[in-house]
Structures are given as structure tokens and as C-alpha cells.
DRENTORKOL-3810 file (N, C-alpha, C; in nm, 4 decimals):
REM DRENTORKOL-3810
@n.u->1.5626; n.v->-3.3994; n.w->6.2493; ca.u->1.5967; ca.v->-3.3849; ca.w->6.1097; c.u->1.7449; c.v->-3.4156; c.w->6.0860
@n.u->1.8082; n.v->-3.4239; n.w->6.1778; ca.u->1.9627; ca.v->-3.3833; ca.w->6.1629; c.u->2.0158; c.v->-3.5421; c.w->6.1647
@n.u->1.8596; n.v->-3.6186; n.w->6.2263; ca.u->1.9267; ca.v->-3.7875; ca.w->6.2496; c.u->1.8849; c.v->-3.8431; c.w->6.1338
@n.u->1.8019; n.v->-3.7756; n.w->6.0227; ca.u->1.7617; ca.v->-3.8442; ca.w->5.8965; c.u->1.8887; c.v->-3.8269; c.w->5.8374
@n.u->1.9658; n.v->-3.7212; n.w->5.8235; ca.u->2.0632; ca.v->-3.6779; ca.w->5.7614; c.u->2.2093; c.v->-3.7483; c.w->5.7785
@n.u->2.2030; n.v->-3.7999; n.w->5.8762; ca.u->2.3150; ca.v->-3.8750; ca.w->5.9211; c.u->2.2951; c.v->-4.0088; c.w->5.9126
@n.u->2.2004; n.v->-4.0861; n.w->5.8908; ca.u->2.1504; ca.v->-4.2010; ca.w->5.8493; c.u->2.1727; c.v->-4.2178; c.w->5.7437
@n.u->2.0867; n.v->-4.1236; n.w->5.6600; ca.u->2.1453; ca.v->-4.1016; ca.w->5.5251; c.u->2.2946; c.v->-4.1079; c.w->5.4357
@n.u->2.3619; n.v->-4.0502; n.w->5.5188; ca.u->2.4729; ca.v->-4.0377; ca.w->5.4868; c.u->2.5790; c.v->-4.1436; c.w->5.5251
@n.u->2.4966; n.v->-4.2460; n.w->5.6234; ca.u->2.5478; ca.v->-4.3718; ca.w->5.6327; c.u->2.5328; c.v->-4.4771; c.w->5.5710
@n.u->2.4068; n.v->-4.4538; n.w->5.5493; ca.u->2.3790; ca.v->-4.5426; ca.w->5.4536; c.u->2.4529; c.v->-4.5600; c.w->5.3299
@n.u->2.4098; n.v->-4.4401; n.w->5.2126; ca.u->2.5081; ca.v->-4.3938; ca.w->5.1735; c.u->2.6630; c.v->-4.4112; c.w->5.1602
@n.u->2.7504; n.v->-4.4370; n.w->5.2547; ca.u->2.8565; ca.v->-4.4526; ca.w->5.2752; c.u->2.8611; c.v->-4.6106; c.w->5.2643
@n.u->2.8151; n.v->-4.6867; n.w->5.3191; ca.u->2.8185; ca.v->-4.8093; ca.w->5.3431; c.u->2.7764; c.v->-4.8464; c.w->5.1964
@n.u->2.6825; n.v->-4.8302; n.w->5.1456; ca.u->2.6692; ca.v->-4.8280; ca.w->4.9741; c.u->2.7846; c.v->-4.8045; c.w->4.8325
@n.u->2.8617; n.v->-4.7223; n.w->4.9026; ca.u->2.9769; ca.v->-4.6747; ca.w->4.8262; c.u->3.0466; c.v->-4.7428; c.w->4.8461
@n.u->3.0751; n.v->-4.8449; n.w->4.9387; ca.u->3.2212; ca.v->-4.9014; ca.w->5.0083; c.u->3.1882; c.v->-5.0386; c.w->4.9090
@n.u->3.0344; n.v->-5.0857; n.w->4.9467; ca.u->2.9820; ca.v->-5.1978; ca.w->4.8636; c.u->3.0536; c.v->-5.2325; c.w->4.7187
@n.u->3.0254; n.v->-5.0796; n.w->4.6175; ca.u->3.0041; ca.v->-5.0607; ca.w->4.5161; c.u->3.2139; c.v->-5.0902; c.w->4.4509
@n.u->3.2507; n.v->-5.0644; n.w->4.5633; ca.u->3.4112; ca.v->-5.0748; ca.w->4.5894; c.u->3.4401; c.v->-5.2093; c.w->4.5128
@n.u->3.3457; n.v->-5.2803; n.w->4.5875; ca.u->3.3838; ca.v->-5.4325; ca.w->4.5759; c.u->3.3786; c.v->-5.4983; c.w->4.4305
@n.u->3.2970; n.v->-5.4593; n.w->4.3871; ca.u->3.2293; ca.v->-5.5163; ca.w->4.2675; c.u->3.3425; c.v->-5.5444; c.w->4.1969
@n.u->3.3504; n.v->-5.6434; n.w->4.0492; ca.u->3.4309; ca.v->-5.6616; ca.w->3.9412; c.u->3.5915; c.v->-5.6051; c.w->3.9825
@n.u->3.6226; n.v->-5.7133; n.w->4.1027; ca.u->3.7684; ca.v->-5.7150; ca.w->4.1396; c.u->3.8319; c.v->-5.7917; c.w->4.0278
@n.u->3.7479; n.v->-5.8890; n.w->3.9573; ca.u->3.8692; ca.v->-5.9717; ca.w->3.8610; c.u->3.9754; c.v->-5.8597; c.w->3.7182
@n.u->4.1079; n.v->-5.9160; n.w->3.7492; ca.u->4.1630; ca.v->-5.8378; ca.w->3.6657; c.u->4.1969; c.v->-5.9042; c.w->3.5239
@n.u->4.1281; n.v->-5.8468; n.w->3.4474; ca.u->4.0879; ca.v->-5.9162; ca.w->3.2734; c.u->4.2560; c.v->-5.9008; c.w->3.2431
@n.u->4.2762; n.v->-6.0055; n.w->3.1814; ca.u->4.4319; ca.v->-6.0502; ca.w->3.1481; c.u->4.4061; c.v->-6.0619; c.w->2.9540
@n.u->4.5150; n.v->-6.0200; n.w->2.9081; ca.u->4.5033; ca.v->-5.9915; ca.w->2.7336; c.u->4.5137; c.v->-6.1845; c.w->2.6994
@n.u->4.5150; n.v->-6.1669; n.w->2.5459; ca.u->4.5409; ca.v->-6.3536; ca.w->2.5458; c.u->4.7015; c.v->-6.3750; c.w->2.5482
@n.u->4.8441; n.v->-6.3111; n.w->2.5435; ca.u->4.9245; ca.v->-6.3458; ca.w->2.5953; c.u->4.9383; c.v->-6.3422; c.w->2.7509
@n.u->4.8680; n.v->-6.3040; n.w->2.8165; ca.u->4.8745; ca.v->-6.3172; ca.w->2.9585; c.u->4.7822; c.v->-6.4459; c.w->3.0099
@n.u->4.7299; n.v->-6.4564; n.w->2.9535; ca.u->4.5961; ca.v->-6.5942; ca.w->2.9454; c.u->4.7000; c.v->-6.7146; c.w->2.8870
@n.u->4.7990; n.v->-6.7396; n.w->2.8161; ca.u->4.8631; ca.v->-6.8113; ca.w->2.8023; c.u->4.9649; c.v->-6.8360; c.w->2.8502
@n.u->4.9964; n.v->-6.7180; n.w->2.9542; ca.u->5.1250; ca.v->-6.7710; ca.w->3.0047; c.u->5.1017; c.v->-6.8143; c.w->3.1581
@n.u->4.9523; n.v->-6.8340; n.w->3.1594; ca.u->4.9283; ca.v->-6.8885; ca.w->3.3154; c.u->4.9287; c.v->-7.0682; c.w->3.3418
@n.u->4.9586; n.v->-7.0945; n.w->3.4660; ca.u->4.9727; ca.v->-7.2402; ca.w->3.4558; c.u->4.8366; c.v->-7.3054; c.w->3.4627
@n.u->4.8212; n.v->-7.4449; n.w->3.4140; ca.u->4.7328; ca.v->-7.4780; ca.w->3.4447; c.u->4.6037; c.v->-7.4363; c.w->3.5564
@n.u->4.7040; n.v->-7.4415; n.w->3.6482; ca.u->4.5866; ca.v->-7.4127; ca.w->3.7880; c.u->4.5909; c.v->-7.2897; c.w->3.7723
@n.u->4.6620; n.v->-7.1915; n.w->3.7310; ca.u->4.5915; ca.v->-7.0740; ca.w->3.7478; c.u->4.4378; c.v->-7.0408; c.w->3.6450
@n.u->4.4798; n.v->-7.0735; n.w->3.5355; ca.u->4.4006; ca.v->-7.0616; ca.w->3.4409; c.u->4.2346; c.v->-7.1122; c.w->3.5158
@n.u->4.2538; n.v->-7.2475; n.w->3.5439; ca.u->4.1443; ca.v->-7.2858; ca.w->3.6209; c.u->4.1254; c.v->-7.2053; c.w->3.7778
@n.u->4.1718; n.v->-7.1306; n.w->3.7994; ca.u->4.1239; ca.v->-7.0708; ca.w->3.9358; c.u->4.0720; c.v->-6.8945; c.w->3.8896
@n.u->4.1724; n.v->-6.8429; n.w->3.7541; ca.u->4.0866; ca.v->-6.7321; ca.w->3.7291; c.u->3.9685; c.v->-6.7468; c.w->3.6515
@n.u->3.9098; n.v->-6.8707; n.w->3.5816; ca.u->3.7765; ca.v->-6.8914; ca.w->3.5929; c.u->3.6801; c.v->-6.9122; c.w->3.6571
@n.u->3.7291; n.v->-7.0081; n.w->3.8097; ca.u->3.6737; ca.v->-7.0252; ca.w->3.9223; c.u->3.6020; c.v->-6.8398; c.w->3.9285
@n.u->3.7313; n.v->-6.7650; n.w->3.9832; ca.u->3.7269; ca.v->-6.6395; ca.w->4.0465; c.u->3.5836; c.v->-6.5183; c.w->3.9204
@n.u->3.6417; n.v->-6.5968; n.w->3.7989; ca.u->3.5154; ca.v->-6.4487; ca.w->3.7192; c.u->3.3717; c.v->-6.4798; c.w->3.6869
@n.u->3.3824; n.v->-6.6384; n.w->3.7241; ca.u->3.2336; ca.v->-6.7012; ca.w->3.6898; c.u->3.1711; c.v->-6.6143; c.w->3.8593
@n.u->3.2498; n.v->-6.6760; n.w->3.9761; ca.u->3.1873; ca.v->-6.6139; ca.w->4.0797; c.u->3.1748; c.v->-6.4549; c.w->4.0894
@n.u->3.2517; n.v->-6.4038; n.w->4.0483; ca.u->3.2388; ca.v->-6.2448; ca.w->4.0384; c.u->3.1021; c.v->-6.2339; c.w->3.9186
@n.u->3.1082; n.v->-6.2809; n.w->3.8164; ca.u->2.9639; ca.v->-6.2633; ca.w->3.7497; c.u->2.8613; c.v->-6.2765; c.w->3.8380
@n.u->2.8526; n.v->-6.4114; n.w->3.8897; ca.u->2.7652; ca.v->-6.4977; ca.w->3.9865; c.u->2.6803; c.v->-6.3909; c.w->4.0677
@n.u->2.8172; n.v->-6.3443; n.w->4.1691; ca.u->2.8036; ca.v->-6.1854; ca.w->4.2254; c.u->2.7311; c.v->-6.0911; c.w->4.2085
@n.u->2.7729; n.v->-6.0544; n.w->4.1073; ca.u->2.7005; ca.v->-5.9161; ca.w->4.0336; c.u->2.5908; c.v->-5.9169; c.w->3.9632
@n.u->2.5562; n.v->-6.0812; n.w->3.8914; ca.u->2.3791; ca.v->-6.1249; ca.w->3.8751; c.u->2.2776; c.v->-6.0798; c.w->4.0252
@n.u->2.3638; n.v->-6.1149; n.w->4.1191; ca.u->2.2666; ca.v->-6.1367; ca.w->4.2182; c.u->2.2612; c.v->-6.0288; c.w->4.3067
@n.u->2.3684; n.v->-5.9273; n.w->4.2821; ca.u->2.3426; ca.v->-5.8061; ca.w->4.3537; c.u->2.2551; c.v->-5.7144; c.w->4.2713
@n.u->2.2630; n.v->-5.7139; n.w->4.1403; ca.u->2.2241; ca.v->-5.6057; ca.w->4.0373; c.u->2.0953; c.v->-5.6725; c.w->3.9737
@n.u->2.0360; n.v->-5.8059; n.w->4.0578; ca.u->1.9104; ca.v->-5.8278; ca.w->3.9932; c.u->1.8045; c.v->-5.7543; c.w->3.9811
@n.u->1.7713; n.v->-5.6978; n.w->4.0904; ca.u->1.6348; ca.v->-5.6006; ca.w->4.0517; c.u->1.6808; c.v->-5.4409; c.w->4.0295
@n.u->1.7942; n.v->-5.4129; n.w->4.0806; ca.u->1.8540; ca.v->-5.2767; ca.w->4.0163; c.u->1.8950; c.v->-5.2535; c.w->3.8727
@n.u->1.8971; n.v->-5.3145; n.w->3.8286; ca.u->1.9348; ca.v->-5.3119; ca.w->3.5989; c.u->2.0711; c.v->-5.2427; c.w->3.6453
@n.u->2.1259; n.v->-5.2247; n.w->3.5815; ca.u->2.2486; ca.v->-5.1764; ca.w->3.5365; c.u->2.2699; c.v->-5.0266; c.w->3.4346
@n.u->2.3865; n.v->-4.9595; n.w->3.4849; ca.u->2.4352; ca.v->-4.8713; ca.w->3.4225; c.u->2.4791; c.v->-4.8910; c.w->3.2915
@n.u->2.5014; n.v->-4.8138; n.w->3.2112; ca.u->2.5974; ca.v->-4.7750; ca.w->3.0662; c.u->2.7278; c.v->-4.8793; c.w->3.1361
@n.u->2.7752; n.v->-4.7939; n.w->3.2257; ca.u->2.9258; ca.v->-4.8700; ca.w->3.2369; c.u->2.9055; c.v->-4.9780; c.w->3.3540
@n.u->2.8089; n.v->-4.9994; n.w->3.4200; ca.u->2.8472; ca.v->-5.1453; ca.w->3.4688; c.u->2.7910; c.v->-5.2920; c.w->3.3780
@n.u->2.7188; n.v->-5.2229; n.w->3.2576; ca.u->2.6723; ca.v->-5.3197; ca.w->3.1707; c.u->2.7833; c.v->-5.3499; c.w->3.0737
@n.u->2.8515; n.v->-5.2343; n.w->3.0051; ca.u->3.0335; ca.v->-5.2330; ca.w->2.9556; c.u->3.0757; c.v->-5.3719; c.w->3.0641
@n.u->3.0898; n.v->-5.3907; n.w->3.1938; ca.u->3.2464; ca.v->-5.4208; ca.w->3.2202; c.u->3.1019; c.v->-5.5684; c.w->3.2353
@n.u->2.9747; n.v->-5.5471; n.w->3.2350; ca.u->2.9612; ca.v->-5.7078; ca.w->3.2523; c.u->2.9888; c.v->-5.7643; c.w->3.1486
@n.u->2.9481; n.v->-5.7417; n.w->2.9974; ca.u->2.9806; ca.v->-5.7805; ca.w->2.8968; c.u->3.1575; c.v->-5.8095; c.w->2.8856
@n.u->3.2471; n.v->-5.7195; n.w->2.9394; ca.u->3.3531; ca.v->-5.7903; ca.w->2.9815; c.u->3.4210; c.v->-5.8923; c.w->3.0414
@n.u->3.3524; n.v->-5.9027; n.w->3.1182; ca.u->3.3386; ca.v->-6.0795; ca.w->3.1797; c.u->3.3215; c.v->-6.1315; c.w->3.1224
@n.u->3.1829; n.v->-6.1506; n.w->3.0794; ca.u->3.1524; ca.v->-6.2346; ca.w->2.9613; c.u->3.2812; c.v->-6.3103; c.w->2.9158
@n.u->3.3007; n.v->-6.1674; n.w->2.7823; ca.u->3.4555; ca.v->-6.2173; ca.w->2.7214; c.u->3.5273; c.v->-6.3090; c.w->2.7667
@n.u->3.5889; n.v->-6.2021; n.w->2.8721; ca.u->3.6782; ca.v->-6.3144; ca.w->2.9535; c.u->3.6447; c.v->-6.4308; c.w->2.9685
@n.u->3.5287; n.v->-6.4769; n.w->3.0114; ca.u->3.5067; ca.v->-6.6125; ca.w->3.0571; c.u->3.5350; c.v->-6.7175; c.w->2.9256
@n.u->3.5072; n.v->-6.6681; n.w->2.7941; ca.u->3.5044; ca.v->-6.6720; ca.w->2.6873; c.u->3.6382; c.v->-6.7131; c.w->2.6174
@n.u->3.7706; n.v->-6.5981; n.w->2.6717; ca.u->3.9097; ca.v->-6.6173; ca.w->2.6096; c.u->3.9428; c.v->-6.7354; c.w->2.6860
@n.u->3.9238; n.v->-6.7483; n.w->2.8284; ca.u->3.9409; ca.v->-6.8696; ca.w->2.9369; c.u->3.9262; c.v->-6.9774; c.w->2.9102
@n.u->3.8192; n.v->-6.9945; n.w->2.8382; ca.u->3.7234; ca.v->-7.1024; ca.w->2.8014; c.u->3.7940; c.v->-7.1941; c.w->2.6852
@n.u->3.8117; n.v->-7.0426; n.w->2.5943; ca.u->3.9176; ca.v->-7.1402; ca.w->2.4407; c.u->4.0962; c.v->-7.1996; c.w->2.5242
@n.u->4.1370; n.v->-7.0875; n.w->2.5668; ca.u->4.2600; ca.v->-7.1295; ca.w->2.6367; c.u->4.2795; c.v->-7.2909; c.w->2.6799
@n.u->4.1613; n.v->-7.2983; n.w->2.7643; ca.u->4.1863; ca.v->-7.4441; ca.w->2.8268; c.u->4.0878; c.v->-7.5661; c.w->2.7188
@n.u->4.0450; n.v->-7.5222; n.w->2.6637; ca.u->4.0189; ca.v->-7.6020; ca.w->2.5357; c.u->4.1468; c.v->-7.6750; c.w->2.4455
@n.u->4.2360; n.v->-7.5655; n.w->2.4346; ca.u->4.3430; ca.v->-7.5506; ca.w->2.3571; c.u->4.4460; c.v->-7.6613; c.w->2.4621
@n.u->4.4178; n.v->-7.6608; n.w->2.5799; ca.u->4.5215; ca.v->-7.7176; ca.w->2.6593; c.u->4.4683; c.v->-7.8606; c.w->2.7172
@n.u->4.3267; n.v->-7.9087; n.w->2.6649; ca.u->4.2470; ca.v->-7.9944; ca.w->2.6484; c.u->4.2440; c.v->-8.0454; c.w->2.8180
@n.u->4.2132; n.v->-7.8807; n.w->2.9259; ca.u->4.2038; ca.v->-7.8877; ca.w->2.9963; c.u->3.9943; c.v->-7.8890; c.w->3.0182
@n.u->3.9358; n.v->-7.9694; n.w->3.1299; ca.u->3.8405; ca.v->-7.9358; ca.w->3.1489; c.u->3.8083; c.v->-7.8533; c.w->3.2659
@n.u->3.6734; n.v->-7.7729; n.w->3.2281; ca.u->3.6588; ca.v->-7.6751; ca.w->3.3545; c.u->3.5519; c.v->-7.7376; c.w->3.4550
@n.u->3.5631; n.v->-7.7162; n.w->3.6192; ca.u->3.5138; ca.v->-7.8029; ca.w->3.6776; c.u->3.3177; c.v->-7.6968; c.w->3.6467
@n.u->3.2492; n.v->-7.7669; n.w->3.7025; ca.u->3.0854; ca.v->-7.7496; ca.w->3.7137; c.u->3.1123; c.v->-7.6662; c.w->3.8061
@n.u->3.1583; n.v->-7.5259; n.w->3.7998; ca.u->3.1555; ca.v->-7.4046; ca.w->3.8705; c.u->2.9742; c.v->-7.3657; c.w->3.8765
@n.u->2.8922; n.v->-7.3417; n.w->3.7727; ca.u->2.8146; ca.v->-7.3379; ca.w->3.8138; c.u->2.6887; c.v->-7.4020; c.w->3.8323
@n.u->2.6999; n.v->-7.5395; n.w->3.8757; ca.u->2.6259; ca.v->-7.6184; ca.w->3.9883; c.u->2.6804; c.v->-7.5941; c.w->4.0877
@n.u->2.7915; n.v->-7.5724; n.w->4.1273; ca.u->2.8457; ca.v->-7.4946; ca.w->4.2764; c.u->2.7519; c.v->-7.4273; c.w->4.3095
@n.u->2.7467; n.v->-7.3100; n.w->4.2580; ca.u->2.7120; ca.v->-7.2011; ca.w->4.2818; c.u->2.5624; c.v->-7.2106; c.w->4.2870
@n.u->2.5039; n.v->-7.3170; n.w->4.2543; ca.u->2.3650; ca.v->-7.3060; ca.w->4.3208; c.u->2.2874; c.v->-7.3557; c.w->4.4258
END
């Protein structure tokens, strides 16, 4: 009984560390979105399309919480303010997701 319990609790643990990982991208306001250079701009879209990418495919058959459905809809956004930014800079964004499949 004592080895279910400790399994458990590894498991467990290793689950939590997971959950660590999730939605590392750090959402930038639109003066911070404008004061990035070209390549950055294009690499923190690279970085939140794949962090979405991510979190589609970890949280597919689990649905989502109150607040991990909040910060997906945050992405979203973001991908969104990103999107006009380099519009505005009549930059194009590469086929991130045909990469990704």
C-alpha cells in the first residue's frame, strides 16, 4: 500500500513540474510590441504560436480550466496585437503553422 502511495505522489509531482511549463510566453502591452526590432517581433510570434501549438496538444482531451482558458484566450490576443504590429511594419509572418505540422 505504501508503494501505491509513493507512485502516486510521483506521479503527481512530475505532473506539477509539467504544469510549470505551460504559457512561458511573456504578453508584452502595445508600447512594448512596438519597441521590438524587427526580428524580435517575428521570433515572439514564432515563440506564442508554438506555445499555443503546445497547449492545443497537451490540453486536447483534458478541456481546460476557468483560468487556463483566461490565459489561452490571451494568446490569442497576443498573437493578434503581433499580427497588426507587423502589418503596420509591412512585415510578413513566416508559415509558422505549416511548420508545425
Amino acid at each position: 500500500m505504501r508503494r501505491v502511495f509513493i507512485i502516486l505522489g510521483l506521479l503527481l509531482a512530475f505532473q506539477t513540474v509539467s504544469w510549470a511549463f505551460l504559457y512561458e510566453v511573456k504578453i508584452l502591452n502595445k508600447e512594448e510590441i512596438q519597441a521590438l526590432s524587427d526580428i524580435e517581433l517575428v521570433n515572439a510570434l514564432i515563440e506564442t504560436k508554438i506555445e499555443i501549438d503546445a497547449s492545443r496538444t497537451f490540453h486536447g482531451k483534458a478541456g481546460f480550466s476557468p483560468k487556463e482558458y483566461a490565459k489561452y484566450k490571451e494568446l490569442l490576443g497576443y498573437i493578434i496585437k503581433l499580427r497588426l504590429e507587423m502589418q503596420l511594419r509591412e512585415l510578413e509572418a513566416p508559415p509558422i503553422d505549416d511548420w508545425l505540422r
